[in-house]
Kinemage of the C-alpha trace (Angstrom):
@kinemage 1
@onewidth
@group {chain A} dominant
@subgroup {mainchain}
@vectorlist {calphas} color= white
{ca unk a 1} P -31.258 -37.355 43.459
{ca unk a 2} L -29.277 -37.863 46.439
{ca unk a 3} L -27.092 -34.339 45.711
{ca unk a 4} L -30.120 -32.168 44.780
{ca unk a 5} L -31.672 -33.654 48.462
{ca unk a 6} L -28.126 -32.620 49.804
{ca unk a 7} L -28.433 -29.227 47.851
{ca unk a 8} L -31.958 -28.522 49.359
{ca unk a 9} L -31.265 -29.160 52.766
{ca unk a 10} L -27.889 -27.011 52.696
{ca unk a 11} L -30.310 -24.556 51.064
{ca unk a 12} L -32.606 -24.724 54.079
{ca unk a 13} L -30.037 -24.586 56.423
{ca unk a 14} L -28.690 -21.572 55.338
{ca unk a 15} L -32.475 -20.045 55.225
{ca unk a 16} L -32.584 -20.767 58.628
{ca unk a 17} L -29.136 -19.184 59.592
{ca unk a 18} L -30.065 -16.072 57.418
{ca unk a 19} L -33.427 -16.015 59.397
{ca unk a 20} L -31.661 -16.668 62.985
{ca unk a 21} L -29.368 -13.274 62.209
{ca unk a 22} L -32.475 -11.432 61.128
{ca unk a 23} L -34.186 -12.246 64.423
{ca unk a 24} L -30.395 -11.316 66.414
{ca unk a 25} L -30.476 -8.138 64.169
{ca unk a 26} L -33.975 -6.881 65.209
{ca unk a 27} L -33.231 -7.823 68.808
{ca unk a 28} L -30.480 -5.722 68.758
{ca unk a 29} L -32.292 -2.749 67.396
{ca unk a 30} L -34.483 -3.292 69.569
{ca unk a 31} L -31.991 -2.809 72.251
{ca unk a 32} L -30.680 -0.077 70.959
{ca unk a 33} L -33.596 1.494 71.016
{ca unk a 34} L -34.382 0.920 74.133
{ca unk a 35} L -30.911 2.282 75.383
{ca unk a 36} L -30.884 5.588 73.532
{ca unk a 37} L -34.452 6.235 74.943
{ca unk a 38} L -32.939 5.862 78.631
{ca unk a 39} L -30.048 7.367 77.910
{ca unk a 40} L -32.731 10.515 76.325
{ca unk a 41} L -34.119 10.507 79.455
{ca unk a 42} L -31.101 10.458 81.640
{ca unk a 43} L -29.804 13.728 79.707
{ca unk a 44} L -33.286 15.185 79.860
{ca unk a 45} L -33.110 14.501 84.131
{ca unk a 46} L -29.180 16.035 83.622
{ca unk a 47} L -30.571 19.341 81.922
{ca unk a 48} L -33.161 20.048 84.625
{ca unk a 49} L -30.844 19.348 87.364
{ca unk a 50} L -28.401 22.017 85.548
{ca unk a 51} L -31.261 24.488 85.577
{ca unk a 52} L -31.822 24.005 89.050
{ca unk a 53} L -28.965 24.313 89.724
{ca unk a 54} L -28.072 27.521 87.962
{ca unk a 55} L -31.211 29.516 89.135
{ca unk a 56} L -30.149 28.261 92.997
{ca unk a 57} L -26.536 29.730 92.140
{ca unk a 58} L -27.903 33.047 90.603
{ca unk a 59} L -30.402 33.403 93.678
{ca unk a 60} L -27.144 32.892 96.138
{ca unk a 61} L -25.321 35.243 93.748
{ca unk a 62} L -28.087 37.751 93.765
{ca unk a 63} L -28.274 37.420 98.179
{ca unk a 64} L -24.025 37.528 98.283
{ca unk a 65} L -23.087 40.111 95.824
{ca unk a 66} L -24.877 43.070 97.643
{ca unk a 67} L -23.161 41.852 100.968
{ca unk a 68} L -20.169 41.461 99.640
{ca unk a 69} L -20.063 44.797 98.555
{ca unk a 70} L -21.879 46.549 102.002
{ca unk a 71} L -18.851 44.132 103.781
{ca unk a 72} L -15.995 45.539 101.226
{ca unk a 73} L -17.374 48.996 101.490
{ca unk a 74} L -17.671 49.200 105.350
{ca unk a 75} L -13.416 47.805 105.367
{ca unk a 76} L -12.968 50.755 102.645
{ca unk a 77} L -14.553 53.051 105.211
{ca unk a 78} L -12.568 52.127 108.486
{ca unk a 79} L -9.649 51.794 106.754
{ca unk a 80} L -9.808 55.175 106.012
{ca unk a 81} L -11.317 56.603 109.028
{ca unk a 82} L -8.946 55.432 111.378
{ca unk a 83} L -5.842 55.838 108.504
């Protein structure tokens, strides 16, 4: 009697080992979880920042460009007035 008593509790124990890593295991997940939805959100702030930041650089580009060329244009031109 004394063995199957032995058995049952080593039976028990290892119930409540296999019961612990279920609880570490959904802990974890939930973890997880938690970090890939902050790290979603993170890229999602990333991706608007890019956009902002590309329709600020096309606006500058859009301002510069035509300036650029008046400024390049106006060099041409006394270059080869006074050449």
């Amino acid at each position: 009697m004394a063995e199957y008593e032995e058995a049952l509790n080593l039976l028990r124990q290892i119930e409540r080992n296999q019961q612990r890593g279920l609880e570490l295991q959904a802990e974890q997940v939930a973890m997880v979880r938690d970090q890939m939805a902050r790290t979603e959100a993170r890229v999602q702030e990333s991706i608007a920042l890019q956009k902002v930041a590309v329709a600020k650089q096309s606006k500058a580009l859009n301002v510069l460009m035509p300036i650029i060329v008046v400024a390049l244009a106006y060099v041409g031109y006394l270059m080869f007035r006074h050449g």
